[in-house]
Each structure stands twice: as C-alpha cells, then as structure tokens.
N, C-alpha and C positions, 0 to 999 in steps of 0.2 A: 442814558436817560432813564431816571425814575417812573415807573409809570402807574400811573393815578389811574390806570381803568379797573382796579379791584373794585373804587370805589361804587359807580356804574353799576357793578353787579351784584353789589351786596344787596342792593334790595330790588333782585331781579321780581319778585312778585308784584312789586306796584309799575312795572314794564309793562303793562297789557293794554292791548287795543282798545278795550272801553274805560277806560283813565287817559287814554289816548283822546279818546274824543271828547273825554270834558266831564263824563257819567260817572261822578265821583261818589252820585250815591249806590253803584253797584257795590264798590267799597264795604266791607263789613268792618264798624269801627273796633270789637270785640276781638276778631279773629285776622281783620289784617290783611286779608285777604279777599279778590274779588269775586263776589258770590255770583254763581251762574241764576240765569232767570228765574224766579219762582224760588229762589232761598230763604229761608227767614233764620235769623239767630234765634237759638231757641234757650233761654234762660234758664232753666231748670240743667240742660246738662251742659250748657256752655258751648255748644257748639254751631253749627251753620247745617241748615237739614236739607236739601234740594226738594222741592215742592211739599214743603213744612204742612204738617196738616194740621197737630195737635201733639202735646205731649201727652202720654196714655199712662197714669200712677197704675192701673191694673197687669198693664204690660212693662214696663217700667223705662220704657223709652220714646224718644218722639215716632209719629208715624209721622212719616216721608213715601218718598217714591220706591226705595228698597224693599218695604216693609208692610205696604198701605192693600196688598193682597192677604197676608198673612192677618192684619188687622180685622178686617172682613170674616173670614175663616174664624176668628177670633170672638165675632160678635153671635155670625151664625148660633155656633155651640152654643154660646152661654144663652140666644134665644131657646136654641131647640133644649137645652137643662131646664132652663125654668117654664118653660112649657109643660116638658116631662113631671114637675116637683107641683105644677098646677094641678095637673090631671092625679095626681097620685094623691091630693089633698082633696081637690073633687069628690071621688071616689070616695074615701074616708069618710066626707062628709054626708056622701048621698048613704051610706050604708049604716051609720049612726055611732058608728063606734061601740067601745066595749060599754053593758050596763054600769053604772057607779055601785062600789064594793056599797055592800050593806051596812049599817051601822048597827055594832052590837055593842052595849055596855057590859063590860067585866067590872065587876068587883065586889 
C-alpha cells in the first residue's frame, strides 16, 4: 500500500495548536508561519521580529526582544555625545571665540 502520509507532513508548519483552534490570524501571511505572541512582520527586512518595536535606519535593523537592551545602550551614548558637543559649543560661546582677522588693503 502506497502511502499518502508524506503528504500530511509537508506542511508540518501549519500543524500547530493555534491554527488548531481557529487563530488563523497568528498566521503570518509573508512568512508562513505562525508568529508567537507580540510578533509583528517587519517590512523593511522582510521578516517576523518577536516583540517588534521599531525598525532602527541608524542601527540598521529591527529592534525586538534580542536587541531592544543594546538599543537603549544605543540611545544612552548618543544622548551622553550630544550632551558632550552641547557643552563644548557652550563653552565656545561663553568664551567669545577667536578676534576676526583684521582687514588690511594691499595694493
């Protein structure tokens, strides 16, 4: 006897308890596969991100749940830099800067 249960398991991925109960919008239509709670597809890289935050062009990937401490860490600096480039421009300013060159006519 031939048997037809290869067929069954070719698409073992839509086999899952919550396609089982009906939650067909856990479903991701993109990837095909069922996104755990808090997934979002994320456009930009084509993929499915588990607790999708944003996609970050500075960092050049989504922030998620892998990544969303290093993101932080991320902002930290660039506050404490341009803090740093305030204060160093401050300073500059309160101190008045170099005179303007003199103007001499030659000729």
């Amino acid at each position: 006897s031939g048997g037809g249960g290869g067929d069954y398991n070719s698409n073992s991925h839509l086999n899952h308890p919550e396609l089982w109960a009906g939650n067909w919008s856990q479903l991701c239509t993109t990837c095909r596969l069922v996104k755990p709670w808090g997934a979002k597809h994320c456009s930009v890289t084509n993929k499915c991100v588990h607790r999708f935050d944003h996609y970050c062009p500075w960092m050049g990937n989504c922030i998620g749940k892998r990544n969303h401490r290093d993101f932080i860490a991320f902002l930290m600096l660039e506050a404490l830099a341009m803090t740093a480039a305030f204060a160093v421009a401050l300073g500059r300013l309160y101190q008045g800067g170099p005179p303007p060159p003199a103007m001499t006519i030659s000729g």
